[in-house]
C-alpha positions, 0 to 999 in steps of 0.5 A: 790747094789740097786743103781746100779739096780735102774739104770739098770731097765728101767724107764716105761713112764706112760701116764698123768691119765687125758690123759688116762681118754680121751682115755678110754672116746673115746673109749666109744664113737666110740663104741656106735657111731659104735653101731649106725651106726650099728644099721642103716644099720640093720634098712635100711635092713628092709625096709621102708626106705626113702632115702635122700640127705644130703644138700650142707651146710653138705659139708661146714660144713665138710671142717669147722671142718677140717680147725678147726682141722688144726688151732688147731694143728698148735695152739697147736705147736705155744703154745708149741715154746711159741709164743704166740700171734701166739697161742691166733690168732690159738685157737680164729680161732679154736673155730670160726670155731668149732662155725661155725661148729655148726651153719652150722649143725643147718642150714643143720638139718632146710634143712632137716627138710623142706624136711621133713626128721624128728626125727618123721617121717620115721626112716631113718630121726630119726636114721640121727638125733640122730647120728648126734645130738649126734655128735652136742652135743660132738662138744659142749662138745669141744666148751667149752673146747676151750672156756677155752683154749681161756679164759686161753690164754687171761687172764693177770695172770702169764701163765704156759707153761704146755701142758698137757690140752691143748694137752687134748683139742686137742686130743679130738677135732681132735677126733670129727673131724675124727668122724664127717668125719666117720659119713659124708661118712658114710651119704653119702655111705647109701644116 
């Protein structure tokens, strides 16, 4: 009797804990990037608000991580049919790209530095600054997860097949992807 309602009971598909960890985490994360983008167009409200235009580099920047985010679903699509020298030549132009990322943003903050747009000046600049360096600092956080993968993915030791962390690493680098293309047309709107 208890086998046969053991069988009629549908099975609950559970979702990985460390999973579950990722989304409670961007959660948080749109939430206090939504705070922020708040907060900046309550200050711009205010008054005494420099105006600016973000340079061309942001633009560079923005396809970057998009073609990093397509590298890395097809990297992750390659990994899972096992083809692997496909995978390793995805993840390695992942992360090129999510470093190019990064290089680029760092050129884009000196341009606006040279113009004068500053954490200590107007607070226009400074609300720029701590929005985008916050998303710097979480496109690092994703670097070093792609390092991981890219060591993992090269090393000589017997290699298994589990998807489950790279699927993490993935889940979260589309997520700072999309963040960064929310952050960029929000720039954009409030030039």
């Amino acid at each position: 009797m208890d086998k046969i309602m053991e069988q009629a009971t549908p099975q609950r598909k559970k979702i990985h804990p460390q999973k579950f960890m990722l989304w409670v985490a961007m959660a948080s994360i749109v939430m206090m990037f939504a705070g922020l983008t708040s907060a900046y167009m309550v200050r711009e409200a205010q008054g005494n608000w420099v105006f600016y235009r973000l340079p061309f580099v942001f633009n560079i920047s923005t396809v970057t991580i998009i073609a990093s985010s397509i590298t890395m679903a097809l990297g992750l699509r390659a990994f899972k049919k096992r083809q692997m020298p496909r995978f390793k030549a995805l993840i390695t132009a992942t992360l090129l790209l999510g470093v190019m990322f990064g290089v680029l943003q760092f050129i884009g903050f000196n341009v606006l530095y040279e113009n004068n747009i500053r954490v200590d000046g107007n607070p226009s600049g400074s609300f720029l600054f701590i929005i985008a360096g916050l998303h710097l600092l979480h496109i690092l956080g994703g670097i070093i997860a792609l390092l991981i993968v890219f060591f993992r993915a090269f090393r000589t030791r017997v290699k298994i097949y589990n998807t489950t962390g790279l699927e993490i690493v993935s889940t979260y680098w589309h997520f700072v992807d999309v963040l960064w293309i929310y952050l960029f047309v929000f720039f954009l709107a409030n030039q």
